[in-house]
C-alpha positions in Angstrom: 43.3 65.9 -73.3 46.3 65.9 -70.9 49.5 66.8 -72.0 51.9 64.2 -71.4 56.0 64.3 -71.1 57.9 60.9 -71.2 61.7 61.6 -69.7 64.5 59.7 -70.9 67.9 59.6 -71.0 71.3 57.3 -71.5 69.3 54.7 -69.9 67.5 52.3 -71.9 65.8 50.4 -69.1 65.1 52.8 -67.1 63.5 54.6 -70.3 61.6 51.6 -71.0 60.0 51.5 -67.4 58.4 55.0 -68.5 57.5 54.3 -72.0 55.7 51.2 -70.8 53.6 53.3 -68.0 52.3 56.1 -70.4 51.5 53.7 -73.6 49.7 52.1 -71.0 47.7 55.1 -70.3 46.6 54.8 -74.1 46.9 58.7 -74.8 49.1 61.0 -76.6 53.1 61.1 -75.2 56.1 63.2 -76.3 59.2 62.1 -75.3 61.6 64.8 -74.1 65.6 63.4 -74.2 67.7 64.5 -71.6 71.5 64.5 -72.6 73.5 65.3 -69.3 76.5 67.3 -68.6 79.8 66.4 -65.7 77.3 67.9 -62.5 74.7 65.0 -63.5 77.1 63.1 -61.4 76.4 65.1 -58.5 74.2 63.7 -55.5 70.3 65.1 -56.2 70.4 67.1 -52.8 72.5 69.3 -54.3 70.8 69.8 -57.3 67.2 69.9 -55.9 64.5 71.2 -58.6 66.7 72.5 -61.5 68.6 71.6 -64.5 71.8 71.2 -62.6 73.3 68.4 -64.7 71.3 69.1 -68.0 73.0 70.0 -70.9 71.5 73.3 -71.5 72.8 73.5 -75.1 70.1 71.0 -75.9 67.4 70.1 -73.9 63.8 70.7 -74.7 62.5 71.2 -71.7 60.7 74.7 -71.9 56.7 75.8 -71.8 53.8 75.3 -72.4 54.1 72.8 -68.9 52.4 69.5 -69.4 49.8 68.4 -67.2 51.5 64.4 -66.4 55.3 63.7 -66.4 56.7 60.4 -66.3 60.4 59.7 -65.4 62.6 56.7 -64.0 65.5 56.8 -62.0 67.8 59.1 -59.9 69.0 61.2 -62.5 65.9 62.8 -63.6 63.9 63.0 -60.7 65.3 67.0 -60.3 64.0 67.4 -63.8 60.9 66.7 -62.4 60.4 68.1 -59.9 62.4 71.3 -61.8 59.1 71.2 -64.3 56.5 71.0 -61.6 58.0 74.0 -60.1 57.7 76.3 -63.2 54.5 74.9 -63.9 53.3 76.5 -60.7 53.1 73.3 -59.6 49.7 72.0 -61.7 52.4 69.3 -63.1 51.5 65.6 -61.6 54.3 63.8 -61.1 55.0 59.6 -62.0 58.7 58.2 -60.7 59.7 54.9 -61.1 62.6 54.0 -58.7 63.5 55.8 -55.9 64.6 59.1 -56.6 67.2 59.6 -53.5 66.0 63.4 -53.1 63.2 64.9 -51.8 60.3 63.6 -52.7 57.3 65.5 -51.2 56.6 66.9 -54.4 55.9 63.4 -56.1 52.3 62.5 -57.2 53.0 58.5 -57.4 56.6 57.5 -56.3 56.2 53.6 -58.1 59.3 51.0 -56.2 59.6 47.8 -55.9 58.4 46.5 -53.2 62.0 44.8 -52.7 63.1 48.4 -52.0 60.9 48.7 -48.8 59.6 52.3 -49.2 56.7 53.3 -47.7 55.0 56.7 -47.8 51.3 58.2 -49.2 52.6 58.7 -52.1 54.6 55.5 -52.9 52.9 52.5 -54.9 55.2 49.3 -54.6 55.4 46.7 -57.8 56.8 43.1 -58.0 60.2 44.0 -59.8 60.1 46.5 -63.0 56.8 47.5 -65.2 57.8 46.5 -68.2 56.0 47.1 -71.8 55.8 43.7 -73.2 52.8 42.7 -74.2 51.1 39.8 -76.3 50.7 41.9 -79.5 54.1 42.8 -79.5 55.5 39.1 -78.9 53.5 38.6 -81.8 55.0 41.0 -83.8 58.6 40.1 -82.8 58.0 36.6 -83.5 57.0 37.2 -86.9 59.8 39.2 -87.9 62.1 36.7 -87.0 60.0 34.2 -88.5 60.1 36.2 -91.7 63.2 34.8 -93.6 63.6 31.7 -91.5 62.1 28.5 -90.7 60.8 27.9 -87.3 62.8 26.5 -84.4 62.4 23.1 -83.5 60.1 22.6 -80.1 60.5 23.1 -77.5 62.1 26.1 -77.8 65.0 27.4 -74.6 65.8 31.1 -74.3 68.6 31.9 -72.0 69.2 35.4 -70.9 72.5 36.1 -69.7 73.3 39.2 -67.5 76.5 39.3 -66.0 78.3 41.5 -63.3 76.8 44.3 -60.9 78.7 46.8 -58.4 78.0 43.8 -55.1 78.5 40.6 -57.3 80.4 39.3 -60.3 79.3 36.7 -62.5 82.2 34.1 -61.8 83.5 31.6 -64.1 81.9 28.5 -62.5 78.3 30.1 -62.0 78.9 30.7 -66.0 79.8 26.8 -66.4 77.1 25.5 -64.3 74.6 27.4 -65.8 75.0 27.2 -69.6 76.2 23.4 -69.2 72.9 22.4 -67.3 71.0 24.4 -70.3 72.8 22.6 -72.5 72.0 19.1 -71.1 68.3 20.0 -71.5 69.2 21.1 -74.7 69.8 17.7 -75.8 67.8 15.3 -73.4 65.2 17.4 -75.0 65.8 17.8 -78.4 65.6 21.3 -78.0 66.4 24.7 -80.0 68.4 27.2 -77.6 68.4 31.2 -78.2 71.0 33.0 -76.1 71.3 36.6 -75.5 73.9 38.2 -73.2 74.0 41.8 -72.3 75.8 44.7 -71.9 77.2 43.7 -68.2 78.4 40.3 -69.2 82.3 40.4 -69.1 84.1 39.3 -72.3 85.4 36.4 -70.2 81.7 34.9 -69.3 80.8 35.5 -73.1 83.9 33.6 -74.2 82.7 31.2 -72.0 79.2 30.6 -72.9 80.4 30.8 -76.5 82.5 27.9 -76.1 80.2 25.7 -74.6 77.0 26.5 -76.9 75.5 23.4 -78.4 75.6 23.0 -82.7 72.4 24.9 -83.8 72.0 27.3 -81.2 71.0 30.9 -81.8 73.4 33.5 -80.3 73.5 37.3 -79.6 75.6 39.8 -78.6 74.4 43.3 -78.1 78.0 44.8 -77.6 78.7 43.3 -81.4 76.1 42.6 -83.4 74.9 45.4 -86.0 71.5 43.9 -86.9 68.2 44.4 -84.4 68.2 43.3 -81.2 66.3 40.0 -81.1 65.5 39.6 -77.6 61.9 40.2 -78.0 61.5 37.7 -80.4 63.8 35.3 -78.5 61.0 35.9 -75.3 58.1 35.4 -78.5 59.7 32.3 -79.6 60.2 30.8 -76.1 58.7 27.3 -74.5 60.6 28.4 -71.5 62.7 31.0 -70.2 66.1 30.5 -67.6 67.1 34.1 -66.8 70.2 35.1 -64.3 69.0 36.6 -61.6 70.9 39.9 -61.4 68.7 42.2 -63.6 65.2 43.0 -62.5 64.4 43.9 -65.5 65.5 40.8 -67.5 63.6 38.5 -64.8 60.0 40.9 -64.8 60.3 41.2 -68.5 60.7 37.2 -68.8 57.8 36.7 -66.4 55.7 39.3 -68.5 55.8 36.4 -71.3 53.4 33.9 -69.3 55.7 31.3 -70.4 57.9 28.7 -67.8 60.6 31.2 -66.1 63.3 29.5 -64.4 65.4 32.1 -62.5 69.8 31.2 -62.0 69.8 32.2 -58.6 73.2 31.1 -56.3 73.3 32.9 -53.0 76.5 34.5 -53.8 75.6 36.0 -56.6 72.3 37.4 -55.9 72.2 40.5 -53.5 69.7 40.3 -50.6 67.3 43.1 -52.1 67.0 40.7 -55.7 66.5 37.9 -53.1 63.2 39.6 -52.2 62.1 40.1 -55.4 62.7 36.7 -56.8 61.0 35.2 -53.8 57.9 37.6 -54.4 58.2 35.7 -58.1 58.1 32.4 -56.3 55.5 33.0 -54.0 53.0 34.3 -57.1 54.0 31.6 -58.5 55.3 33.7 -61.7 58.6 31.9 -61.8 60.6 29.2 -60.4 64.6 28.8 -58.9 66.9 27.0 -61.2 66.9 24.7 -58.0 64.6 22.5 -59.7 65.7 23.2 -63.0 66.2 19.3 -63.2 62.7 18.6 -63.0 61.7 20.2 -66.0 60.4 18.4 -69.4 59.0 19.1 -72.9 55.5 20.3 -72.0 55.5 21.2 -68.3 53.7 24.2 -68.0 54.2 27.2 -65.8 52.2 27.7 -62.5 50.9 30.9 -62.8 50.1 31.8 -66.6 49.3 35.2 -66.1 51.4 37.6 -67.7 53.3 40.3 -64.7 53.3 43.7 -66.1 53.2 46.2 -63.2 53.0 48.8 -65.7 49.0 48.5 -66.1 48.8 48.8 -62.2 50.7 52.4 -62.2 49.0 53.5 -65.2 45.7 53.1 -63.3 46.4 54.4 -60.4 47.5 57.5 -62.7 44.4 57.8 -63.9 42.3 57.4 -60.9 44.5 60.1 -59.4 43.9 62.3 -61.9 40.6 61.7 -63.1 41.6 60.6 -66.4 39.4 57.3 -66.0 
């Protein structure tokens, strides 16, 4: 049986993107935390194959090598490629996002296809794998369902992201969004679940907060102490209206099979999440908040088929390694 290493780090979706590929794979995983120190900041040419920016005084990253490594993003591709090194290089190699170093070494370099890379090793997904599944919906839904009574139908969930380092989530785009949800809300009858997240300003939360119809469901990450209910909020959805600035929030919201509407204005949405919400489109896995208008209790979405992109890397895993 291979042995298999999961990296992760500070990064919770960037660590989910992993965790979803090797459960995926249905084997045995360890998960090996990395915990960084001041030269993880540094560019990965510079720190190449090695444990540059690893806190040395506890990491776990030692032998017996494992056979399959699975890592996303920039900061641990050196790790990576630090532990095929010592392991003579027998170590495959799984990176989600682009690892901005070189990337020869490799095995399956999984991007989104937004991102345009292209190379023998690269695999391209629509947007983020994600490990959402029906069973775990299930599950979500039932805890929330546990010690309360269950929402009124149809059921809007509203996921909220908020700045990034080429847009800002403006005061107006915050207004036009959560008023239009909120006029469904009641031409509908409906219940509403709202979740913000870690980017959205305290000035677009105030915002949204004020404007939130009576008997709406409301969460905070940044304050609340109890579990995060946004997987239950997803579970519990009729449909889903999703700001287009995360990736992951829209692939995760489209992993649901349920009606995904995605807030897209041109001047908040940079040309590269463009791409990917038009590949959304297209596949017919989501629709623009364009024709938002046009929706009603019990119009169904398009394309019903779950988009998890982490089953397709996971395969190709296998197949690559033999593992099938």
């Amino acid at each position: 049986m291979s042995k298999i290493w999961v990296l992760t780090d500070d990064r919770t979706g960037h660590n989910n993107q992993s965790i979803a590929v090797a459960e995926n794979l249905g084997l045995p995983y360890e998960i090996k935390k990395i915990h960084y120190n001041i030269f993880a900041r540094l560019p990965n040419f510079l720190k190449s194959s090695g444990l540059t920016g690893v806190d040395r005084h506890v990491h776990e990253i030692f032998p017996p090598w494992p056979d399959l490594v699975i890592a996303s993003g920039r900061r641990l591709a050196p790790i990576a490629r630090y532990i095929k090194k010592k392991s003579g290089g027998k170590t495959f190699l799984c990176q989600m996002m682009w690892p901005d170093c070189p990337v020869e070494d490799f095995d399956i370099l999984a991007v989104p296809e937004h991102d345009k890379h292209v190379g023998d090793n690269v695999i391209t997904t629509i947007g983020a794998p994600n490990n959402i599944t029906k069973e775990k919906l299930a599950e979500a839904e039932a805890r929330w369902l546990k010690d309360r009574a269950l929402p009124t139908p149809p059921v809007i969930t509203l996921l909220v992201g908020g700045d990034s380092s080429k847009s800002r989530f403006t005061h107006p785009m915050a207004m036009e969004l959560i008023q239009s949800v909120k006029n469904k809300v009641q031409e509908e009858c409906a219940t509403l679940f709202v979740t913000v997240s870690r980017r959205t300003s305290a000035q677009r939360i105030e915002d949204i907060r004020q404007e939130l119809p009576s008997g709406a469901h409301f969460y905070n990450p940044a304050e609340e102490s109890e579990d995060n209910p946004y997987l239950s909020y997803l579970a519990m959805a009729d449909v889903i209206v999703v700001t287009g600035d995360s990736v992951s929030m829209c692939t995760e919201a489209c992993a649901t099979g349920k009606l995904v509407y995605i807030f897209d204005p041109t001047e908040f949405i940079p040309a590269k999440h463009r791409k990917l919400h038009s590949s959304l489109y297209y596949t017919k896995h989501a629709l623009s908040f364009d024709d938002w208008g046009g929706w009603y209790a019990g119009h169904t979405q398009p394309n019903t088929a779950p988009l998890n992109e982490a089953i397709k890397i996971a395969n190709t895993i296998k197949t690559k390694m033999g593992l099938n």
